[in-house]
py3Dmol code that shows the C-alpha trace and the ligand (Angstrom):
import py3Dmol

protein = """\
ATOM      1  CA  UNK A   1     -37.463 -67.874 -21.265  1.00  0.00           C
ATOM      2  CA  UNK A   2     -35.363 -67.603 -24.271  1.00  0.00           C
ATOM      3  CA  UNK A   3     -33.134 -64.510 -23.664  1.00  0.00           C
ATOM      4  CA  UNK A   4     -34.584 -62.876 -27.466  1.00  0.00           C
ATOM      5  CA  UNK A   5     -38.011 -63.065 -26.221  1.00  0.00           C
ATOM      6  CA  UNK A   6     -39.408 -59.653 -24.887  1.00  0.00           C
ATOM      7  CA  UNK A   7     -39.149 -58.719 -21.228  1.00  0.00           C
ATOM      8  CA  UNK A   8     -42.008 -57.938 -19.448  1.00  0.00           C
ATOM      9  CA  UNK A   9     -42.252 -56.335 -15.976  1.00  0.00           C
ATOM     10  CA  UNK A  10     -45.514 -55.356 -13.922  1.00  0.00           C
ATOM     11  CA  UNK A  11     -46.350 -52.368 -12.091  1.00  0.00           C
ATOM     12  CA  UNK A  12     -48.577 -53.183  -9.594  1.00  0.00           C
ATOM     13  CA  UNK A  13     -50.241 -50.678  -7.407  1.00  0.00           C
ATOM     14  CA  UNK A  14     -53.180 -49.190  -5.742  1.00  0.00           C
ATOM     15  CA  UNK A  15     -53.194 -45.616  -8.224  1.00  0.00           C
ATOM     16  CA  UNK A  16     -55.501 -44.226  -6.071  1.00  0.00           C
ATOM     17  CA  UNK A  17     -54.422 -41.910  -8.234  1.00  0.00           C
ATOM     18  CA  UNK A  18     -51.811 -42.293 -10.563  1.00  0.00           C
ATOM     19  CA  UNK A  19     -49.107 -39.229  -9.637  1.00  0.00           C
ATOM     20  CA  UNK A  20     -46.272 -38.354 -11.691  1.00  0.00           C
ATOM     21  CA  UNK A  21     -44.148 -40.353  -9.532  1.00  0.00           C
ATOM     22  CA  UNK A  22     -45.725 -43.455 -10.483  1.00  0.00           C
ATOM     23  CA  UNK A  23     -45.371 -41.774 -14.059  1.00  0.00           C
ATOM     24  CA  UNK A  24     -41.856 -41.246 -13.428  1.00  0.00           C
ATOM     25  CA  UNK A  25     -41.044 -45.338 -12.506  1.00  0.00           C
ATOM     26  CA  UNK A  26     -43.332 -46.827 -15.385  1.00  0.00           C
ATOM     27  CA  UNK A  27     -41.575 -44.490 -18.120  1.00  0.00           C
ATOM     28  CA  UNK A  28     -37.967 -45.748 -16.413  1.00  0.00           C
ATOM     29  CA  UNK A  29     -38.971 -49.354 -16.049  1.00  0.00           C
ATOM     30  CA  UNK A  30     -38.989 -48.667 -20.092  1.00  0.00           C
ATOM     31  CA  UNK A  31     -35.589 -48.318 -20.007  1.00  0.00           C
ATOM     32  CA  UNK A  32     -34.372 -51.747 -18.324  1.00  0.00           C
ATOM     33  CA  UNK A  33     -37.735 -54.167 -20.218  1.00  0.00           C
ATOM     34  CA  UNK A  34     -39.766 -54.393 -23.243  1.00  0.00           C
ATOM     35  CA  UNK A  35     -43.084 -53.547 -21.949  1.00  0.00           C
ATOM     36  CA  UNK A  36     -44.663 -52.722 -18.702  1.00  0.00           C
ATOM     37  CA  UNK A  37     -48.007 -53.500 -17.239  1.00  0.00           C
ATOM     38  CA  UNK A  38     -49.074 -51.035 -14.998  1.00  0.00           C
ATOM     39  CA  UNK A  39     -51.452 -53.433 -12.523  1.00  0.00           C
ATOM     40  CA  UNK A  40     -54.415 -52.216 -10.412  1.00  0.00           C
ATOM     41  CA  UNK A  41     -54.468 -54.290  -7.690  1.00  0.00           C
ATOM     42  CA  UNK A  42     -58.519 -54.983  -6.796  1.00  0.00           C
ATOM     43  CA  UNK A  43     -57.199 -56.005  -3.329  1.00  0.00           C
ATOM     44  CA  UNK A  44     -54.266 -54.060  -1.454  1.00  0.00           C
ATOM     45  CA  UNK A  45     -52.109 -55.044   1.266  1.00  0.00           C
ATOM     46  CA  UNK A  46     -52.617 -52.021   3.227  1.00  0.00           C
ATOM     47  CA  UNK A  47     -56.419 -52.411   2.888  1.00  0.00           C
ATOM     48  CA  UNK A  48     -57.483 -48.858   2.544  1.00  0.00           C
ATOM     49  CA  UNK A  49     -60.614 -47.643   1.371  1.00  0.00           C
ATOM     50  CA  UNK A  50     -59.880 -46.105  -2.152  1.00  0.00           C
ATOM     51  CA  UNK A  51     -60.980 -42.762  -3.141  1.00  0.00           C
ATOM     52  CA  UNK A  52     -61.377 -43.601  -6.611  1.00  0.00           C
ATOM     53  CA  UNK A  53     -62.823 -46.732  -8.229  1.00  0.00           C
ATOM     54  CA  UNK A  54     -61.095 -49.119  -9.658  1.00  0.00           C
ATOM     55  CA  UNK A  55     -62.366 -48.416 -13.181  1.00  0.00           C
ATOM     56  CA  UNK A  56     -61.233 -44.354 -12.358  1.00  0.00           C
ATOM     57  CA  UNK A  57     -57.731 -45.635 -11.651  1.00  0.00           C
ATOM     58  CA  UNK A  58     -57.631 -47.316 -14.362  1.00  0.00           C
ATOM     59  CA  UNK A  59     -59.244 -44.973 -16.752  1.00  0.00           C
ATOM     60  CA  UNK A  60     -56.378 -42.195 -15.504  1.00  0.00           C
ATOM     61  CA  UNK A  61     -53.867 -44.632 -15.916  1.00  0.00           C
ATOM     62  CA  UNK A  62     -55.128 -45.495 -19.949  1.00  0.00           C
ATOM     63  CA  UNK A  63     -55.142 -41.249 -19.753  1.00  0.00           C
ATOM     64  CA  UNK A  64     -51.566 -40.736 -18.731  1.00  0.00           C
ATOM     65  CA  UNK A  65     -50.112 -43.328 -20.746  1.00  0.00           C
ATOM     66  CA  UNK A  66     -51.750 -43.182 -24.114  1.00  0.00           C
ATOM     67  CA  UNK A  67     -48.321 -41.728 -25.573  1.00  0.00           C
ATOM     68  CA  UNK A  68     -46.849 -45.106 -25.007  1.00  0.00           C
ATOM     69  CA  UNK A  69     -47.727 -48.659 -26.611  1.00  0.00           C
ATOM     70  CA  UNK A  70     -45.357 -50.442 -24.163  1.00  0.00           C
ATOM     71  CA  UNK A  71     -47.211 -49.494 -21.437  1.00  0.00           C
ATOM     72  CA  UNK A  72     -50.488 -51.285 -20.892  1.00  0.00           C
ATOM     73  CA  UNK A  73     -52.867 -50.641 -18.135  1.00  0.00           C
ATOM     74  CA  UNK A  74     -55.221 -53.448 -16.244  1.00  0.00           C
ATOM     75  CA  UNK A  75     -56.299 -54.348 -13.137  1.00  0.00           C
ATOM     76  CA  UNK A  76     -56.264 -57.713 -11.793  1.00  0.00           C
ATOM     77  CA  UNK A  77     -57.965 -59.546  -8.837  1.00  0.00           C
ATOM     78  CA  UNK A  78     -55.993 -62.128  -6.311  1.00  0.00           C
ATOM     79  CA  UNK A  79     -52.449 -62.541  -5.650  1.00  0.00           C
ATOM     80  CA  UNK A  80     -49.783 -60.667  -7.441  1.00  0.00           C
ATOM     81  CA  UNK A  81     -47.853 -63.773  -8.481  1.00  0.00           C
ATOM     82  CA  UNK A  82     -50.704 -65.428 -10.165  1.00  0.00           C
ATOM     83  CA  UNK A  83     -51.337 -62.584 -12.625  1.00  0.00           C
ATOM     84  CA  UNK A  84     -47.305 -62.105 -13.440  1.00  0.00           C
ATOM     85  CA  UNK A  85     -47.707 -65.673 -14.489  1.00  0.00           C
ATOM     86  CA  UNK A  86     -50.738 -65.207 -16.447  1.00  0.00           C
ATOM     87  CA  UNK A  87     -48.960 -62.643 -18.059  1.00  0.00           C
ATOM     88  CA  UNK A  88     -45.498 -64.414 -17.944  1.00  0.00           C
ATOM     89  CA  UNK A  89     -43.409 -61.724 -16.940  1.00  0.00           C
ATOM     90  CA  UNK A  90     -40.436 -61.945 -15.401  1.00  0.00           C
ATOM     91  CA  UNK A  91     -39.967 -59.261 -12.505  1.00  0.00           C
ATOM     92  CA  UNK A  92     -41.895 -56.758 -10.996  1.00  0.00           C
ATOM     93  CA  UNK A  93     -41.264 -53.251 -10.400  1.00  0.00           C
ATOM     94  CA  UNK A  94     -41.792 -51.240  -7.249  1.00  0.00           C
ATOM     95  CA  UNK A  95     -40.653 -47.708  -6.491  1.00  0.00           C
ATOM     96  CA  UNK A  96     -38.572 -46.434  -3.875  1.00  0.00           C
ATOM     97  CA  UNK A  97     -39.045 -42.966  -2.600  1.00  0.00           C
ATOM     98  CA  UNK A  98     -37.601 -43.003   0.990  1.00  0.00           C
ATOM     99  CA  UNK A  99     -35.774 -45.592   3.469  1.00  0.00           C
ATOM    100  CA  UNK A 100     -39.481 -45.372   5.145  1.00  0.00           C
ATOM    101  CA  UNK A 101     -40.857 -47.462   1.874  1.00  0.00           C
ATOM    102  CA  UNK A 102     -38.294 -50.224   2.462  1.00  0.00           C
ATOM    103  CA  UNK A 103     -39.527 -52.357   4.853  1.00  0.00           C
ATOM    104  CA  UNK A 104     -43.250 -52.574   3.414  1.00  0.00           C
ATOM    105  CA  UNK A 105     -41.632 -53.317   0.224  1.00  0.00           C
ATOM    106  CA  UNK A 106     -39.178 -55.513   1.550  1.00  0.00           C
ATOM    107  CA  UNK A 107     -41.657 -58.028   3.299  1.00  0.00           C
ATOM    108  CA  UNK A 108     -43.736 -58.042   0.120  1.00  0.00           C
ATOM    109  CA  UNK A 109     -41.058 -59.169  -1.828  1.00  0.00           C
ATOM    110  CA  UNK A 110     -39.881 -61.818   0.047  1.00  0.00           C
ATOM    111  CA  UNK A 111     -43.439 -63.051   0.535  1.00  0.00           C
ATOM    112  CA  UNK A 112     -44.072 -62.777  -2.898  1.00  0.00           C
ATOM    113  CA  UNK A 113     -40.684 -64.655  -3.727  1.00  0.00           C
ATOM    114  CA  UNK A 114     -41.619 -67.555  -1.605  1.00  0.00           C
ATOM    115  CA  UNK A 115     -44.951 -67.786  -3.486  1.00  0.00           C
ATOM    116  CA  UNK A 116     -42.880 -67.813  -7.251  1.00  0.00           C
ATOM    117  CA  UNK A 117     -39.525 -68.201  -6.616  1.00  0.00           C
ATOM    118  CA  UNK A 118     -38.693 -67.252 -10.432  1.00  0.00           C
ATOM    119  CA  UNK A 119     -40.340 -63.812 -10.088  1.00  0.00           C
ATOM    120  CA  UNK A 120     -37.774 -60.935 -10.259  1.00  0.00           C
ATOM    121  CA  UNK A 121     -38.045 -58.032  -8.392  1.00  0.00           C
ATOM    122  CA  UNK A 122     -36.699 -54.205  -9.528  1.00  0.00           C
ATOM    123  CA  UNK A 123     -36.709 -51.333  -7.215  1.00  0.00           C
ATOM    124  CA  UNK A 124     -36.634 -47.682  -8.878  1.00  0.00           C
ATOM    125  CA  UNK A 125     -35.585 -44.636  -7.414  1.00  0.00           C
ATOM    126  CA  UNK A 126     -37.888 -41.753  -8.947  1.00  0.00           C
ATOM    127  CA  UNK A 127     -36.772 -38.334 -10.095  1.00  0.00           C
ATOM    128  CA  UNK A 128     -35.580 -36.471  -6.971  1.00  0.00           C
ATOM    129  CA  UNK A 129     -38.191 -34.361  -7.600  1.00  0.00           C
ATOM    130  CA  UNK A 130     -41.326 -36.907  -6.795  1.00  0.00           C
ATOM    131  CA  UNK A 131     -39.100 -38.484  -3.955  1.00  0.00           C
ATOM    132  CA  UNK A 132     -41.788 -36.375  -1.560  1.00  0.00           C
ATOM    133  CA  UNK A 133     -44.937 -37.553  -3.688  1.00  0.00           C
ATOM    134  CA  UNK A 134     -47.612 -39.800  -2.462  1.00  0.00           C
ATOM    135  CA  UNK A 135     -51.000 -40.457  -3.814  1.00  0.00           C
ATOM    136  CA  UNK A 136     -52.695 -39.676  -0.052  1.00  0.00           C
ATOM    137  CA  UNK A 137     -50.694 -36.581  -0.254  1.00  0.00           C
ATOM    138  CA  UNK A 138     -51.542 -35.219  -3.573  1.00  0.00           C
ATOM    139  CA  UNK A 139     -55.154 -36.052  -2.356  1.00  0.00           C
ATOM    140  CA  UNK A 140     -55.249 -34.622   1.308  1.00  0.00           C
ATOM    141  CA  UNK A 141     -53.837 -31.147  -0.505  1.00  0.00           C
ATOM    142  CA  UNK A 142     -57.021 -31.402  -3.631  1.00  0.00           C
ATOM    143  CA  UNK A 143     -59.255 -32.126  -1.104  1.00  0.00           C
ATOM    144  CA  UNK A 144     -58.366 -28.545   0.981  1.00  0.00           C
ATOM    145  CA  UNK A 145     -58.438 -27.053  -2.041  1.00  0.00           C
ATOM    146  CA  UNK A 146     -54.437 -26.147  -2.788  1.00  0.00           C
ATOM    147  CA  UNK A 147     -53.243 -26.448  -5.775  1.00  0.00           C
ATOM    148  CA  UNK A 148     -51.726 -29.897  -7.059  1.00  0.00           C
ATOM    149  CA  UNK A 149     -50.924 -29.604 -11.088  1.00  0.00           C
ATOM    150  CA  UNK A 150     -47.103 -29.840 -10.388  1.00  0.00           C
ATOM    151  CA  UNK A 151     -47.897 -33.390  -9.036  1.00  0.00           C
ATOM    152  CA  UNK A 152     -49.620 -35.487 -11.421  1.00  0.00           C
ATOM    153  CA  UNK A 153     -50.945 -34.796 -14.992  1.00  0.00           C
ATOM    154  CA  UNK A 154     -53.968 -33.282 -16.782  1.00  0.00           C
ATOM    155  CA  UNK A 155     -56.518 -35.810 -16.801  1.00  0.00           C
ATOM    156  CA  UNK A 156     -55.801 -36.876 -13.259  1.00  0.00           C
ATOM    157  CA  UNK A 157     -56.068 -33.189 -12.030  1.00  0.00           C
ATOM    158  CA  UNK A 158     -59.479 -32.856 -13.876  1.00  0.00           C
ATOM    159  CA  UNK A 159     -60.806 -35.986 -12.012  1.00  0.00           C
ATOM    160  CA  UNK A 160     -59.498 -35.232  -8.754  1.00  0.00           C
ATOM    161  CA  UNK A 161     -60.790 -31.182  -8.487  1.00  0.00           C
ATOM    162  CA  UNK A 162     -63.968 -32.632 -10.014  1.00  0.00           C
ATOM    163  CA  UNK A 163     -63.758 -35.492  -7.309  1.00  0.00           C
ATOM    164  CA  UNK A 164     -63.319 -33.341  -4.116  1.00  0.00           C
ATOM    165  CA  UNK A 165     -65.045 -29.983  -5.519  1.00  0.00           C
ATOM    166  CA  UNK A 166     -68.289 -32.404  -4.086  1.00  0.00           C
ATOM    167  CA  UNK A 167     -66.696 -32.165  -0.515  1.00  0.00           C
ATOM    168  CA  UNK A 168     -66.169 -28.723   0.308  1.00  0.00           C
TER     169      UNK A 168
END
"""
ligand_1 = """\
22
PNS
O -49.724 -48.996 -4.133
P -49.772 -50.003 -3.015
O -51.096 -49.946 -2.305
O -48.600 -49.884 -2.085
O -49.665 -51.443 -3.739
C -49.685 -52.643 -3.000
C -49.863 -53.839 -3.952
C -51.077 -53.642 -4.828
C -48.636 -53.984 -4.834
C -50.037 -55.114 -3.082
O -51.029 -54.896 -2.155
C -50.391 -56.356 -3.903
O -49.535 -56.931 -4.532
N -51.704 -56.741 -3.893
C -52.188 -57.908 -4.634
C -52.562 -59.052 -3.681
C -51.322 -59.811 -3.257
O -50.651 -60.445 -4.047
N -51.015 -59.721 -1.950
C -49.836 -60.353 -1.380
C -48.675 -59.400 -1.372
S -47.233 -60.056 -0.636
"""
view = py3Dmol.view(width=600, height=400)
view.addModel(protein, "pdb")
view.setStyle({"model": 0}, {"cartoon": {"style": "trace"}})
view.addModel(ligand_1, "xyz")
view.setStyle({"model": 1}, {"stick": {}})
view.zoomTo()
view.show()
């Protein structure tokens, strides 16, 4: 890579959905590369059944993000290392909320470094104010009905009281 060329880092995730701490770590990741593409993984690690489709997740994501060109959204099938090379970017970002994230993130990267040993990888602490936030969190609260606008953003809260207004 020739150090003038732009940096690109991905985001990969599940987004199921996107909360403001996942806002939080794209709109930092800004701060350290060029552009960032916010990935939604079609296969997770932790298989889990989503709650929202992949084409939701991603439709939230293009939502949330609109405000910023650097930030593209996809999703992407297969291993995490093919698409950043597809893409040629050089690292990947994760967030880190709590010592209890390290070790799943930990194993990941060193798996994923022995599958592309060029690939970079950037932890980022979010705002101390999402350090608490999870996606299954924000969705276990919507889904008893409390109120969750101070955790993610406008078009996400739409979806999800639309989403779980079904199950009560
Ligand atoms: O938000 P999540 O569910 O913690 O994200 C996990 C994700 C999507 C980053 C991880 O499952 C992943 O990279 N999936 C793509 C398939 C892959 O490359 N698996 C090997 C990981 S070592």
């Amino acid at each position: 890579m020739n150090r003038s060329d732009p940096v690109t880092a991905i985001y990969p995730g599940s987004f199921d959905p996107v909360t403001l701490g996942h806002e939080d770590i794209a709109r930092r990741t800004l701060r350290v590369v060029d552009r960032v593409v916010v990935a939604v993984a079609e296969t997770a690690t932790h298989a889990k059944q989503p709650t929202f489709d992949l084409e939701e997740r991603l439709a939230m994501l293009r939502d949330v993000f609109e405000d910023e060109p650097r930030i593209e959204c996809v999703s992407f099938s297969g291993l995490l290392v093919e698409f950043a090379k597809e893409r040629g970017a050089s690292a990947v970002v994760r967030g880190l909320r709590a010592v209890s994230d390290f070790e799943y993130e930990f194993q990941m990267a060193q798996m994923n470094r022995e599958l592309h040993p060029d690939l970079e990888f950037i932890f980022l602490t979010p705002d101390v104010q999402m350090a608490f936030l999870s996606a299954s969190l924000v969705k276990e609260v919507a889904r008893l009905g409390g109120d969750v606008s101070p955790f993610v953003s406008t078009p996400v809260l739409r979806r999800l009281v639309a989403h779980f207004r079904g199950e009560r």
